[in-house]
C-alpha positions as CSV (number, residue, x, y, z in Angstrom):
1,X,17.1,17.2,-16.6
2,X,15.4,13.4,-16.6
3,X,13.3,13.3,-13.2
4,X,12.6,9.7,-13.7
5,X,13.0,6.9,-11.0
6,X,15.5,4.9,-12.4
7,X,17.6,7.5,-12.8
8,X,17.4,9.1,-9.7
9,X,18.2,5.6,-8.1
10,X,21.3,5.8,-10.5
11,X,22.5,9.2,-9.3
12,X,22.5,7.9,-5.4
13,X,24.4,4.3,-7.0
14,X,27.1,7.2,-8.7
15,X,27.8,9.2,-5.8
16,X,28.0,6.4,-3.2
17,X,28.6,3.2,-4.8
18,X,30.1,1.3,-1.8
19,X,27.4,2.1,0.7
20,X,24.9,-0.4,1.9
21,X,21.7,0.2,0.0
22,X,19.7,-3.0,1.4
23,X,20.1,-5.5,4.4
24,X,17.8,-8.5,5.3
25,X,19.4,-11.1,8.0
26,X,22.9,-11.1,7.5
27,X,22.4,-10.4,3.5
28,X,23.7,-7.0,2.4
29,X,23.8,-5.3,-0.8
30,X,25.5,-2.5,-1.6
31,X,24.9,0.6,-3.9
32,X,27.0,-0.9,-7.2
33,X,26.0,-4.3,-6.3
34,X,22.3,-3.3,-6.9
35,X,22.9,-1.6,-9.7
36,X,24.6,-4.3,-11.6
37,X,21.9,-6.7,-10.4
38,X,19.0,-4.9,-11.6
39,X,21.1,-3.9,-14.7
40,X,21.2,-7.4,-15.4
41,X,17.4,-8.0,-14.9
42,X,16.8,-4.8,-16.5
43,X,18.3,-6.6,-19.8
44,X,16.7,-10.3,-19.4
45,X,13.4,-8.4,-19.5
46,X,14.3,-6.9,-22.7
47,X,15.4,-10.0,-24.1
48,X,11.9,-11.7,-23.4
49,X,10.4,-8.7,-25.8
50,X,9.7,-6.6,-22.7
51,X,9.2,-2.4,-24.5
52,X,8.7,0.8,-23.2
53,X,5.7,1.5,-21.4
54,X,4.9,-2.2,-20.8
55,X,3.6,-3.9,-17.7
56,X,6.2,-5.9,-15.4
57,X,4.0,-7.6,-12.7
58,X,5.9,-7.8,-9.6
59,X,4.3,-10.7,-7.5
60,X,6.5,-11.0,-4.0
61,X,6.6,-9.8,-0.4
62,X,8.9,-7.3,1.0
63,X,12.8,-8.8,-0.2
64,X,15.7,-7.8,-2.0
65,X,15.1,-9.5,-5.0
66,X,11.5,-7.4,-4.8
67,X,14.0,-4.3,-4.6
68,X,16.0,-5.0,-7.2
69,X,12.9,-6.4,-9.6
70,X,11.5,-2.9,-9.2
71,X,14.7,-0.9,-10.1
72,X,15.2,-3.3,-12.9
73,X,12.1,-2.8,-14.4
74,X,12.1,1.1,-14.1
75,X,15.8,1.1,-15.8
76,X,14.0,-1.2,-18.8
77,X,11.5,1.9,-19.0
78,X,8.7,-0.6,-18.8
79,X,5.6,-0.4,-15.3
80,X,5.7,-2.4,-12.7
81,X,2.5,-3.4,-11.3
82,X,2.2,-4.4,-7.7
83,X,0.3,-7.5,-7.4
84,X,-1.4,-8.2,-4.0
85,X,-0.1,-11.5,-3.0
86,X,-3.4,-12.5,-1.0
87,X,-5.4,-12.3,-3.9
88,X,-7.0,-15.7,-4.9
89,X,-6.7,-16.9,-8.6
90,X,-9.9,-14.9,-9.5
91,X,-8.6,-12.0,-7.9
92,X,-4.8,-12.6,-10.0
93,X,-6.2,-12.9,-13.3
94,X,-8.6,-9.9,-13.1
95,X,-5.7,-7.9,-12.4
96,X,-3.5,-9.4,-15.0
97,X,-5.4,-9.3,-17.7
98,X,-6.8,-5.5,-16.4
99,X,-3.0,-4.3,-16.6
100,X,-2.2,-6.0,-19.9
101,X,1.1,-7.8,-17.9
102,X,3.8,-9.0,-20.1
103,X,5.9,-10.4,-17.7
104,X,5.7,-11.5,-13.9
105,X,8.6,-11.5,-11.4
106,X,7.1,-13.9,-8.5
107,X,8.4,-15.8,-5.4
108,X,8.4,-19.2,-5.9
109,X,5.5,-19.5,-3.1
110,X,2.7,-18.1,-5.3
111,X,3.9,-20.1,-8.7
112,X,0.5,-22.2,-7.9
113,X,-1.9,-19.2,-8.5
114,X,0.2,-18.1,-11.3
115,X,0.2,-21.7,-13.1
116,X,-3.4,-21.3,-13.0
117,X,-4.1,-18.3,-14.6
118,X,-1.1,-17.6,-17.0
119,X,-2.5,-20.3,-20.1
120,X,-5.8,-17.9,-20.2
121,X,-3.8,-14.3,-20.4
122,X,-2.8,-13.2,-23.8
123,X,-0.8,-10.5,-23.0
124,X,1.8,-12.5,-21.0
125,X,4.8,-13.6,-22.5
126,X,7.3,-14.7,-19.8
127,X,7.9,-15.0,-16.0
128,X,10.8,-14.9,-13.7
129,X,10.9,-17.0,-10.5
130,X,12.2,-16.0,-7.0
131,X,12.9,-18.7,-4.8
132,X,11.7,-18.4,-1.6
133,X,13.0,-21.4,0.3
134,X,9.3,-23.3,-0.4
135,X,9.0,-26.0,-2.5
136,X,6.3,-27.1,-5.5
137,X,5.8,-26.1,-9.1
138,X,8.7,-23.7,-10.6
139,X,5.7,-21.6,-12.3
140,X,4.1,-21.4,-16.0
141,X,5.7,-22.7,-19.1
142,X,9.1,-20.8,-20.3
143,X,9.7,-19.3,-16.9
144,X,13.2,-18.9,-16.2
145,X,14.6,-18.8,-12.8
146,X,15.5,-15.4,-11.1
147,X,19.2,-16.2,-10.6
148,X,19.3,-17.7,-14.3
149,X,18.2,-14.4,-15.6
150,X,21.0,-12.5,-14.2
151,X,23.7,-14.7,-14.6
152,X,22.9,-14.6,-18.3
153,X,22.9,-10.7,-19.1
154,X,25.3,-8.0,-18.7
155,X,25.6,-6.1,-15.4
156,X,26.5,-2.7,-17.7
157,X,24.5,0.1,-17.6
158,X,24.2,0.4,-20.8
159,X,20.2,2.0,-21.5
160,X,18.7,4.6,-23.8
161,X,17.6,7.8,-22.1
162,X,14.6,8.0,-20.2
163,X,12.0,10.8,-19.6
164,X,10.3,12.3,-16.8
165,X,6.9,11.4,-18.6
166,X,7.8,7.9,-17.8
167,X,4.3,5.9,-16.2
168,X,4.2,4.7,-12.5
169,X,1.3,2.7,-11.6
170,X,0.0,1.4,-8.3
171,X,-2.9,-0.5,-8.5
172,X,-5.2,-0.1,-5.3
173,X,-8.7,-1.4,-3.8
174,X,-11.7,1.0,-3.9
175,X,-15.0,1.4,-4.1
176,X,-15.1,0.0,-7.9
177,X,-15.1,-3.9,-5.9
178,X,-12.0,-4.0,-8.4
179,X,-8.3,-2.9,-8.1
180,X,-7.8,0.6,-9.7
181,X,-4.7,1.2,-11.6
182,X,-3.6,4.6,-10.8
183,X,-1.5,6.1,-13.3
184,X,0.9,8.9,-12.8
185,X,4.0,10.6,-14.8
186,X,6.7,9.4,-12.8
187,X,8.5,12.9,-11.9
188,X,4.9,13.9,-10.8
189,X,4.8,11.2,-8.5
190,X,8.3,11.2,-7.2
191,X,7.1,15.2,-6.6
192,X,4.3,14.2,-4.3
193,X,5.6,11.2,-2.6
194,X,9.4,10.7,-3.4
195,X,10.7,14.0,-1.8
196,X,11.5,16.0,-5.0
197,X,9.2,18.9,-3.0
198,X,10.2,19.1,0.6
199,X,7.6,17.6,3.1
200,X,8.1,20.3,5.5
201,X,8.8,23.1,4.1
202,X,6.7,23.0,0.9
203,X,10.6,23.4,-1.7
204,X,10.7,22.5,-4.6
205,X,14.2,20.3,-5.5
206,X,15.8,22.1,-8.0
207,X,18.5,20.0,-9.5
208,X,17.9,16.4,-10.6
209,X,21.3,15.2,-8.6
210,X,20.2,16.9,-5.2
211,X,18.8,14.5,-2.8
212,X,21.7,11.9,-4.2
213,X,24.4,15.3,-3.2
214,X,22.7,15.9,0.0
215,X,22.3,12.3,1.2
216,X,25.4,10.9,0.6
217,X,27.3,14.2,2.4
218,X,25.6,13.0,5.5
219,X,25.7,10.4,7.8
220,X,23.6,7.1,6.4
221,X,19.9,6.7,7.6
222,X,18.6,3.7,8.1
223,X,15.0,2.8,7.1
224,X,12.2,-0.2,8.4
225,X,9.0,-0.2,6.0
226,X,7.0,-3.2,7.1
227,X,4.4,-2.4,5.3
228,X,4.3,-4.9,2.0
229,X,5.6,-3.3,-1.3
230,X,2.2,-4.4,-2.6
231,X,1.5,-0.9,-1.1
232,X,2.6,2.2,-2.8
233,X,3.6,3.8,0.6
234,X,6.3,1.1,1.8
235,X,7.5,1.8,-2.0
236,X,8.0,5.6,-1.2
237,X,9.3,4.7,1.0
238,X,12.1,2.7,0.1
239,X,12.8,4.6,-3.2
240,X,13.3,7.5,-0.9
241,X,15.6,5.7,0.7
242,X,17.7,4.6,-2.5
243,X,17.3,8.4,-3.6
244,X,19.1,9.5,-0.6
245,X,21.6,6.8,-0.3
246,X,20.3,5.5,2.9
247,X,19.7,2.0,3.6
248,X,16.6,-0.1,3.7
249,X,15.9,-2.9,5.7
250,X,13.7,-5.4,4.4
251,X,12.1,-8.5,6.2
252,X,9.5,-10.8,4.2
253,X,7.0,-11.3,7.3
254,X,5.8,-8.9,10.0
255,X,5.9,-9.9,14.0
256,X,5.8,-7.6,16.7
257,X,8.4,-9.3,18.9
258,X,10.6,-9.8,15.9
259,X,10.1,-5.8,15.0
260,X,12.2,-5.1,17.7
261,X,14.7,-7.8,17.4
262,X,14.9,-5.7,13.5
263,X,14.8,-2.6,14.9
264,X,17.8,-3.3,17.5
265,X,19.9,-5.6,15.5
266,X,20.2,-3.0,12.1
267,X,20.0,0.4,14.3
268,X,16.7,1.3,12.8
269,X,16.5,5.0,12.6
270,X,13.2,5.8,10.5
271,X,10.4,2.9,11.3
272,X,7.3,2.9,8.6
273,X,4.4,1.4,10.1
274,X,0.1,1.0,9.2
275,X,-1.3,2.5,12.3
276,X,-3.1,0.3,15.0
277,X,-2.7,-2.8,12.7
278,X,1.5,-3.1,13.7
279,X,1.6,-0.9,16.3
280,X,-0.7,-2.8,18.7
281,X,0.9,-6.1,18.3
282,X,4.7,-4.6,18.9
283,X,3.1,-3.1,21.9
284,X,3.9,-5.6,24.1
285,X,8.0,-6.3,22.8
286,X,8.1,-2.4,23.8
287,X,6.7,-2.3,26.7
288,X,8.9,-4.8,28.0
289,X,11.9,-2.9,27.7
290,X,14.1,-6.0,26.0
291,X,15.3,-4.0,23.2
292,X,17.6,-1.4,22.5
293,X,15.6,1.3,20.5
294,X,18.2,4.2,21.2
295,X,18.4,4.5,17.6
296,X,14.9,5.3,16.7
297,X,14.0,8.5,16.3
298,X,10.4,8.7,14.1
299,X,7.8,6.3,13.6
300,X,5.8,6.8,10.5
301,X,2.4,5.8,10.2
302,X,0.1,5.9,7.4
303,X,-2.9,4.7,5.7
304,X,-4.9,3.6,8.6
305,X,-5.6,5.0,12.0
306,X,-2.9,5.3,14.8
307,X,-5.3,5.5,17.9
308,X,-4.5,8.4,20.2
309,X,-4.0,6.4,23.1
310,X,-1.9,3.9,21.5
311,X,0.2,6.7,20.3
312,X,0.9,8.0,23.7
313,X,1.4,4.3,25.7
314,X,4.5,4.6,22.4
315,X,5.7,7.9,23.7
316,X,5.9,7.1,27.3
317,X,8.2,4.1,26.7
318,X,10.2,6.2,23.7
319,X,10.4,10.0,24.9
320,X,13.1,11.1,22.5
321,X,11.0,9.6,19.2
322,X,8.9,11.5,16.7
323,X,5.4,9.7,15.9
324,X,4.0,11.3,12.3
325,X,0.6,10.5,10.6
326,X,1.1,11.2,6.8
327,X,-2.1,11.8,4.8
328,X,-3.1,11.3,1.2
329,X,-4.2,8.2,-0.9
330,X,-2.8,6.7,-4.3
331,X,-5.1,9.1,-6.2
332,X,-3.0,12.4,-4.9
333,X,0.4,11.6,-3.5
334,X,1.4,12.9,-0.5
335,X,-1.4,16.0,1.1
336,X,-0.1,16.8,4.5
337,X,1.6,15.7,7.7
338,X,0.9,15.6,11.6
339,X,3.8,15.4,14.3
340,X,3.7,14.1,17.8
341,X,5.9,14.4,20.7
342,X,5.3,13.3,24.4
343,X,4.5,16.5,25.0
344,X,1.7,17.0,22.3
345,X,-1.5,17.2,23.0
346,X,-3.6,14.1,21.5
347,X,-6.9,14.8,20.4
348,X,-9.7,12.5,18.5
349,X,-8.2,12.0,15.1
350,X,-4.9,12.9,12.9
351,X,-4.5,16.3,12.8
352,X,-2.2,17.4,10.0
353,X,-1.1,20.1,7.9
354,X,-1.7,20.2,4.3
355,X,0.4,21.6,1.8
356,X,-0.5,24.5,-1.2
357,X,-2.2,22.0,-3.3
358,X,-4.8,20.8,-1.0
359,X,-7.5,21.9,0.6
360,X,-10.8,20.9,1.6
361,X,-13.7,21.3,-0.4
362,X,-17.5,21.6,0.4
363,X,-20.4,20.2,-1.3
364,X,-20.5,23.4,-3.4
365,X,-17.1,22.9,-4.4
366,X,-15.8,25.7,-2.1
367,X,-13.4,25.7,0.6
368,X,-14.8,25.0,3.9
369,X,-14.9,28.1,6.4
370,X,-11.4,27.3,8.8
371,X,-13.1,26.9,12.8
372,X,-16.7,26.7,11.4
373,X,-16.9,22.7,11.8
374,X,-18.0,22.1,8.2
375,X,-16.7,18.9,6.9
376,X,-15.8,18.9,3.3
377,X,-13.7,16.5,0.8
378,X,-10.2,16.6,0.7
379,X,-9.2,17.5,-3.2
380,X,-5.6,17.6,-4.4
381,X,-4.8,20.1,-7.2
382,X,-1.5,20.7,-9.0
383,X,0.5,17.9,-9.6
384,X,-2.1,14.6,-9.6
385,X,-2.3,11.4,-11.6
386,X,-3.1,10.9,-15.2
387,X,-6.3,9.0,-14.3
388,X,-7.1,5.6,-14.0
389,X,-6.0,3.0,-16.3
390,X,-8.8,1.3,-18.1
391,X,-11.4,2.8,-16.7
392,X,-12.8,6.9,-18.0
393,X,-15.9,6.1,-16.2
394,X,-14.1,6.1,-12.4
395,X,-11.4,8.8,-13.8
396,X,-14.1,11.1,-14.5
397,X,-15.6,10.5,-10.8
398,X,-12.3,10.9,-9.4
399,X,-10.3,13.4,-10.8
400,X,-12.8,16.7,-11.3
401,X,-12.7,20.5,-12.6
402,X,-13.9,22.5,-10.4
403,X,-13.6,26.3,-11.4
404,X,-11.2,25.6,-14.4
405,X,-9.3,23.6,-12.1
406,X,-8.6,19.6,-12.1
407,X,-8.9,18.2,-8.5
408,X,-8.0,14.7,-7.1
409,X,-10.9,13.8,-4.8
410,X,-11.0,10.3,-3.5
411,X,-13.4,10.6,-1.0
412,X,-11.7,11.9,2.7
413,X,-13.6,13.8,4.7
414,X,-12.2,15.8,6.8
415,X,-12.6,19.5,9.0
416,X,-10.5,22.3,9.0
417,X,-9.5,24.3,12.3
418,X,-9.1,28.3,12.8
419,X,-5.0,27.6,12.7
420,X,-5.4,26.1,8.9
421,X,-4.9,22.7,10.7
422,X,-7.0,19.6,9.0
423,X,-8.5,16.9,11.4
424,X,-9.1,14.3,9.4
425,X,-12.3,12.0,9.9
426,X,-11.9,9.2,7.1
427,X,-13.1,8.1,4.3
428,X,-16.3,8.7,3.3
429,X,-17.4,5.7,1.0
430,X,-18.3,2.8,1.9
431,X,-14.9,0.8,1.4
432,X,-13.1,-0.6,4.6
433,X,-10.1,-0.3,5.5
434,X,-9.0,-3.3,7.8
435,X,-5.3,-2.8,9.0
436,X,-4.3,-0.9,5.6
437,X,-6.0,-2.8,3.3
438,X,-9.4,-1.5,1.5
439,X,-12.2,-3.8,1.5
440,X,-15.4,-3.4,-1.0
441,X,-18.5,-4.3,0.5
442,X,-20.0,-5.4,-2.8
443,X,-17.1,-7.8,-3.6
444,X,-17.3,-9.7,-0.3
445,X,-21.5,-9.3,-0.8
446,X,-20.9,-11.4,-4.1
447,X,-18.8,-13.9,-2.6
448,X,-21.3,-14.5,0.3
449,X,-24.5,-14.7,-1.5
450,X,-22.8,-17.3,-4.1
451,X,-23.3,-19.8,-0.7
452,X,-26.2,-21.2,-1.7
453,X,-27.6,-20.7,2.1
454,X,-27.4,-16.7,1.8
455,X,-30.4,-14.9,0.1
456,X,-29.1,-11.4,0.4
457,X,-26.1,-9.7,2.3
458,X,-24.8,-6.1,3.2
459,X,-21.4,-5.8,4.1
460,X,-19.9,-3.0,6.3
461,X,-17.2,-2.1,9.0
462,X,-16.9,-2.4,12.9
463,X,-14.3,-1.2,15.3
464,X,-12.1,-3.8,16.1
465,X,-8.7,-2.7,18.6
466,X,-6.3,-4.6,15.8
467,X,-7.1,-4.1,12.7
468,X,-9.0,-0.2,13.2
469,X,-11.9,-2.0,11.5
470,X,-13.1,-5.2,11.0
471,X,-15.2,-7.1,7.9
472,X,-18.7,-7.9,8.7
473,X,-21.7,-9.1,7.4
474,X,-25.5,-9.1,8.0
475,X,-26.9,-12.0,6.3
476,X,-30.4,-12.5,5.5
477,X,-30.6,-16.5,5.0
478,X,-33.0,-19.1,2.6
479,X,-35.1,-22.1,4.7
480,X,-32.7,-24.6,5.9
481,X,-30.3,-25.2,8.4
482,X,-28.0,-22.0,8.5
483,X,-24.1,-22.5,7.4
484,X,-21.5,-22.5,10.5
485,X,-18.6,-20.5,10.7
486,X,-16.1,-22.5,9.6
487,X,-18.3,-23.7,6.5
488,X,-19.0,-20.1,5.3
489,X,-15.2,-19.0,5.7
490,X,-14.5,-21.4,3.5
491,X,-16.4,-21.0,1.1
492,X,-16.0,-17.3,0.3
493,X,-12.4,-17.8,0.9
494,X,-12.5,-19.8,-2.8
495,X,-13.9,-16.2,-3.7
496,X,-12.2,-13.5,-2.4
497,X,-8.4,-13.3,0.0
498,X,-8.7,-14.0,3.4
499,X,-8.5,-10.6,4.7
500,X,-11.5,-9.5,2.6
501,X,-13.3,-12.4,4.6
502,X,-16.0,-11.6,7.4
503,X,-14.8,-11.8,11.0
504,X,-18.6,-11.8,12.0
505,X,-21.8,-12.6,10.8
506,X,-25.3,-11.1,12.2
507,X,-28.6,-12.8,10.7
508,X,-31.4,-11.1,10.1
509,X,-35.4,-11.7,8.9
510,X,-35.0,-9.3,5.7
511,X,-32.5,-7.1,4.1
512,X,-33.3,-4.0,4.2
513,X,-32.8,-1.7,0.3
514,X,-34.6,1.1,-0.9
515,X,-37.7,1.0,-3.1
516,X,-34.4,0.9,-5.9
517,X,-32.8,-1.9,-4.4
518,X,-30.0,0.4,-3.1
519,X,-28.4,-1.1,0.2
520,X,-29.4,0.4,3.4
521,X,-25.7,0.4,5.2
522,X,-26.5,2.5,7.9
523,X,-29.1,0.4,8.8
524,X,-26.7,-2.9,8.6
525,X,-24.4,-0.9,10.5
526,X,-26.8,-0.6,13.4
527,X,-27.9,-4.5,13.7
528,X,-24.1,-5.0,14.7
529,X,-24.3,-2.6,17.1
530,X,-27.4,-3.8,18.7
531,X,-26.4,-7.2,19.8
532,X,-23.5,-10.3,19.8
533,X,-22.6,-11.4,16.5
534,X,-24.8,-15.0,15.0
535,X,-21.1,-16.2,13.9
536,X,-17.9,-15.2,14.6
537,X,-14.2,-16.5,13.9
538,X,-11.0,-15.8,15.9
539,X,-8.3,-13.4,14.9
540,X,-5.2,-15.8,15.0
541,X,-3.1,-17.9,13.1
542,X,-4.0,-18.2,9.4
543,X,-7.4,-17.0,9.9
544,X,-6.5,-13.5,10.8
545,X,-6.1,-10.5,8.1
546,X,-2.4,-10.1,9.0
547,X,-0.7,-7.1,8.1
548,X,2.1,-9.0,7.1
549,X,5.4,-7.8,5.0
């Protein structure tokens, strides 16, 4: 019994080989056709030296090429590494050079950033290029384009066996002010997150084959992630799909009008969605009533908040669709799910039931009393990552014994009511998450205080009806004339990506630290809440922290 991902992929490809397995536009791929694809790719990456257990960087938005890149480099045995493409060249080659990247599959749109940073890594020995329709450099020296890599190798199937202790890594932003590598054994993470233990009812799958069986018996369902692949949820969530032999759609850029157009055009059944950050700005296509969105029957939302009231304007306007809020983080898998019909009562925050392996843990390290209002720490046992790669120091913080047993804790806080239910009340470091995507003050406090202008900064979070939260910033300046908006956003944007950016600035007389130096963000918090913003910049066009796919 091999639970690893490329072989589960395979099963699906086996039992339904002329079934659509992709669609973007009026491109369609089908089952055998993305097998032999990432067969071939599979075997150019061997050819460039590419071994077990190596690191593939994939570095592209949401495509088929993307798709098959993954598959191809699971079959080769070798990680992939999802590689944010916002990140500026600082950003690329810490990541690079942290995950020891032999080879990088990349859209032809980011070859630029790569160009830059490739001469400097010594790990890196070839690169594969996507094109993307743009024009400029083809990428570093030796790389060979994406269609030029197929046509050259064999679409056969023709690889060793693989194991179940296979690595899958997602690297993800923190509280280190770096991406975090987490590493898990792929069948524990197809476990947790790729449906080989039932969501709802807590079963285990038994036989290797079954979700493959069981899928391709039944009529087809068709799935929309628009979150980017750069996120380990819209991966799930496609390699769910391809276990079950459903079909993906996949669409490079996110628009809320043109979400619907999707949505209507492929029969979208399942749409994936980050909370407030996608559903607000599709708000408006469905309100309108254009659309047919008689397929749609469940609207999944995860790793950012999905306002209440937001939810329910969605209901009223689609009364036979399911609205979930999943809840777990790269550093435990999947830990518990919350349903919403229009008849559901909506209350403050997600409200979800956990499975068996979680539960919420007080400062003592004991579960929290159900109905007494204690907030504690959600904590994953069972079936949880390996650690971090490359760092003990943060995999000792993160994944903790308590009581003989090893817990995933990565910092939720959350409540737990008298039914067993878990309201969930975020995460309790300092990070920020703005639309889906984790900011670290720290990072974006470096980048600020590089201006020469800016004595000290603090970084934190405020509500924003987009994004969930926005970046901000309370500044304490040197003498001189103070920067203007548009002179500071460009200068940390050489530092950091733009959504890490600050939408507003406050100024202050004195940044306030402890005795230590420690930052005071509560108190930083509270000058943004006290009055209008020194400097602000608009959320539009290419300033805004899209949460594009």
């Amino acid at each position: 019994m091999a639970l690893n991902i490329a072989d589960l992929i395979e099963h699906a490809v086996d039992k339904t080989p002329e079934r659509v397995a992709l669609e973007s536009g009026d491109r369609v791929v089908t089952y055998a056709e993305l097998d032999a694809q990432a067969n071939r790719l599979a075997h150019h990456l061997i050819a460039q030296g590419v071994e077990p257990g190596d690191r593939v960087g994939l570095y592209s938005r949401n495509t088929i090429e993307s798709v098959v890149s993954m598959f191809a480099i699971f079959k080769a045995r070798a990680v992939m590494v999802n590689i944010n493409y916002r990140y500026v060249e600082r950003e690329l080659d810490y990541l690079l050079r942290d995950s020891n990247a032999r080879v990088v599959i990349f859209e032809r749109r980011y070859a630029d950033k790569l160009s830059a940073v490739a001469p400097d890594l010594p790990d890196l020995i070839g690169s594969v290029m996507v094109e993307d329709g743009t024009d400029g450099p083809l990428g570093p020296e030796g790389v060979v384009r994406y269609e030029d890599a197929l046509a050259a190798q064999s679409p056969e199937r023709d690889f060793g066996e693989r194991s179940g202790d296979d690595i899958y890594i997602v690297y993800t932003g923190g509280t280190t002010g770096h991406p975090k590598g987490v590493m898990w054994r792929q069948e524990d993470v197809w476990r947790v997150l790729g449906g080989g233990i039932n969501f709802l009812t807590g079963e285990w799958v038994a036989d290797e084959w079954e979700m493959s069986e069981v899928g391709g018996e039944n009529p087809q369902m068709t799935r929309y992630p628009i979150p980017p692949f750069i996120h380990g949820g819209s991966q799930w969530a496609v390699l769910q799909s391809l276990f079950t032999c459903g079909k993906s759609v996949v669409y490079p850029e996110f628009d809320g009008e043109f979400a619907w157009e999707v949505i209507e055009r492929h029969k979208v059944n399942v749409l994936f969605i980050v909370g407030d950050a996608m559903a607000r700005p599709m708000l408006d296509g469905l309100i309108s009533g254009k659309y047919d969105t008689s397929s749609l029957y469940a609207i999944a939302s995860s790793a950012a908040l999905f306002s209440p009231s937001l939810k329910k304007q969605y209901l009223e306007h689609l009364p036979n669709t399911m609205i979930t809020d999943s809840i777990g983080a790269s550093e435990t898998g999947f830990s518990g799910i919350g349903m919403v019909t229009k008849d559901t009562e909506l209350g403050s925050g997600p409200r979800v039931k956990i499975d068996e392996s979680t539960q919420v843990l007080n400062e003592e390290g004991k579960p929290v009393v159900p109905g007494s209002g204690e907030v504690g720490m959600l904590a994953r046992s069972g079936l949880i990552p390996i650690g971090y790669h490359n760092d003990p120091v943060k995999t000792a913080e993160t994944f903790q014994v308590i009581d003989g047993v090893r817990y995933s804790i990565p910092g939720d806080y959350a409540t737990v009511d008298e039914d067993g239910t878990v309201t969930m009340l975020g995460r309790g470091s300092v990070s920020i998450n703005t639309g889906g995507e984790k900011v670290y003050p720290e990072e974006v406090e470096g980048a600020l205080k590089s201006h020469a202008q800016i004595y000290d900064a603090l970084v934190v979070g405020i509500p924003d009806d987009r994004m969930g939260t926005a970046v901000a910033a309370v500044v304490e300046l040197r003498e001189g004339t103070p920067p203007t908006a548009a002179e500071l956003d460009s200068h940390v944007r050489e530092h950091i990506a733009g959504y890490k950016v600050p939408r507003a600035v406050w100024f202050v007389d004195q940044i306030k630290r402890s005795p230590a130096g420690k930052p005071d963000y509560r108190w930083a918090a509270a000058q943004t809440e006290e009055r209008q913003p020194d400097l602000s910049r608009p959320v539009s066009g290419a300033q805004a922290p899209e949460p594009t796919a």
